[in-house]
C-alpha positions as CSV (number, residue, x, y, z in Angstrom):
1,X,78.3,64.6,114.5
2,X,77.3,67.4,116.6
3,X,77.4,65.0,120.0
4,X,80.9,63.9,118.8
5,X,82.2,67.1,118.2
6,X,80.5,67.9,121.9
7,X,82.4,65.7,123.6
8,X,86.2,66.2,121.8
9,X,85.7,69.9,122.7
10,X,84.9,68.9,126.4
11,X,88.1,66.9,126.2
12,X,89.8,70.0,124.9
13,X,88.4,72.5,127.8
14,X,90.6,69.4,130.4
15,X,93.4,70.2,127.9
16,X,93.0,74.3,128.3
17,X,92.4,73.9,131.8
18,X,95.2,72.0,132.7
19,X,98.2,73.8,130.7
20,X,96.5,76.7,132.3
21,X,97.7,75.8,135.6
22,X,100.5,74.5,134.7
23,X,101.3,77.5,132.7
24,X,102.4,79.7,136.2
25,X,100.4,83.0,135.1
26,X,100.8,82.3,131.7
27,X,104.9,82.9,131.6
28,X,105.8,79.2,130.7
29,X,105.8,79.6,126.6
30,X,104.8,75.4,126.1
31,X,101.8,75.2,128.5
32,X,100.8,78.9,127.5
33,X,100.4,77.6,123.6
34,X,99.0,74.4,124.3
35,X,96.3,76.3,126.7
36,X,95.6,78.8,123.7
37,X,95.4,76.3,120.8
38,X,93.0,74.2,122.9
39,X,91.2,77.0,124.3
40,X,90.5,78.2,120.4
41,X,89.6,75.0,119.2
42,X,87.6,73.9,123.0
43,X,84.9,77.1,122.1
44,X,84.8,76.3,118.4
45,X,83.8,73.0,119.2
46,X,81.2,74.1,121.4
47,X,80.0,76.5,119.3
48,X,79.4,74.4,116.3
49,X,77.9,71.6,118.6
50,X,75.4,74.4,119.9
51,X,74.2,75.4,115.7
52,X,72.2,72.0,116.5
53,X,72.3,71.3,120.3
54,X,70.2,73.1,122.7
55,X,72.8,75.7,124.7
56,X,71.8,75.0,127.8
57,X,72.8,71.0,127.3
58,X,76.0,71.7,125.5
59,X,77.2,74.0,128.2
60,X,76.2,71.6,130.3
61,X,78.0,68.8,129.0
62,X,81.2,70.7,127.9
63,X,81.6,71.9,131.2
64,X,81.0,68.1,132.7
65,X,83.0,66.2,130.6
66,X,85.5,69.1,130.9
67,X,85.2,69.3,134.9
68,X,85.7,65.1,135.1
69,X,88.4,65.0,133.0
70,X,90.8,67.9,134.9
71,X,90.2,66.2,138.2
72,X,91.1,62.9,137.0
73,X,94.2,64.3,135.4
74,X,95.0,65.9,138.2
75,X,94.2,63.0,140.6
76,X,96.5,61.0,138.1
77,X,99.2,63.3,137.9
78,X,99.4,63.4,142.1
79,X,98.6,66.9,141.9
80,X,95.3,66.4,143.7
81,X,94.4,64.1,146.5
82,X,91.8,61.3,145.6
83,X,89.2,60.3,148.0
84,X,86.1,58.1,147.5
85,X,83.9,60.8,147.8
86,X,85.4,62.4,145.3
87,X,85.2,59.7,143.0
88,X,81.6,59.1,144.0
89,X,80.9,63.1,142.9
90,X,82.4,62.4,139.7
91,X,80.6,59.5,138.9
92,X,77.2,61.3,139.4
93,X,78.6,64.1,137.2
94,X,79.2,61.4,134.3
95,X,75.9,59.8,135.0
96,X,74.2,63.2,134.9
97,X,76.1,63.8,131.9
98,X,75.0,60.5,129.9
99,X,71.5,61.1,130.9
100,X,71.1,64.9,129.3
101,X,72.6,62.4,126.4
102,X,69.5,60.1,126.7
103,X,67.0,62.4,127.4
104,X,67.6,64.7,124.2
C-alpha cells in the first residue's frame, strides 16, 4: 500500500508543480487551489509512504516520478521543447526509479 500511495503522491507533486507555474505568482485563483490541494495531499502522501519506506527512497522516488511527469506535461502541452536527449535523461530517471523499487 505504502508503494502505491508513493507513487499517487509523486503524481500529485507533477500536479502542484504544474498549477504552480501556471499560477503567475500565485494571483490566478484556479491554478493557485489546485497547486494547494495537491501540494497538501502530494506531502501527506509522502509522509505516510515514509511511516514504512526508508526516507531516503521515498524522497527519492517522489521527487522522480514527480520530476518525469512535469516535463512530460510540459513537453506535451508545447510548453517545453522535446529533444532525444531529453527523452533519453528521462528514461534513465524512470529506470533508476524502478530499480530503488527492485532493490528494496
Amino acid at each position: 500500500m505504502a508503494w502505491f500511495v508513493l507513487v499517487l503522491s509523486g503524481v500529485l507533486e507533477a500536479v502542484w508543480a504544474t498549477a504552480l507555474g501556471r499560477s503567475e505568482g500565485l494571483t490566478r485563483p484556479v491554478p493557485t487551489a489546485t497547486f494547494a490541494v495537491a501540494l497538501l495531499m502530494s506531502m501527506a502522501g509522502l509522509g505516510y509512504a515514509m511511516r514504512t519506506l526508508p526516507v531516503g527512497t521515498s524522497y527519492a522516488v517522489w521527487v522522480g516520478i514527480g520530476a518525469v511527469l512535469t516535463i512530460v506535461v510540459a513537453v506535451v502541452t508545447g510548453d517545453e521543447p522535446f529533444s532525444l536527449v531529453k527523452g533519453l535523461l528521462l528514461a534513465g530517471l524512470v529506470g533508476c526509479i524502478v530499480g530503488l523499487k527492485l532493490v528494496h
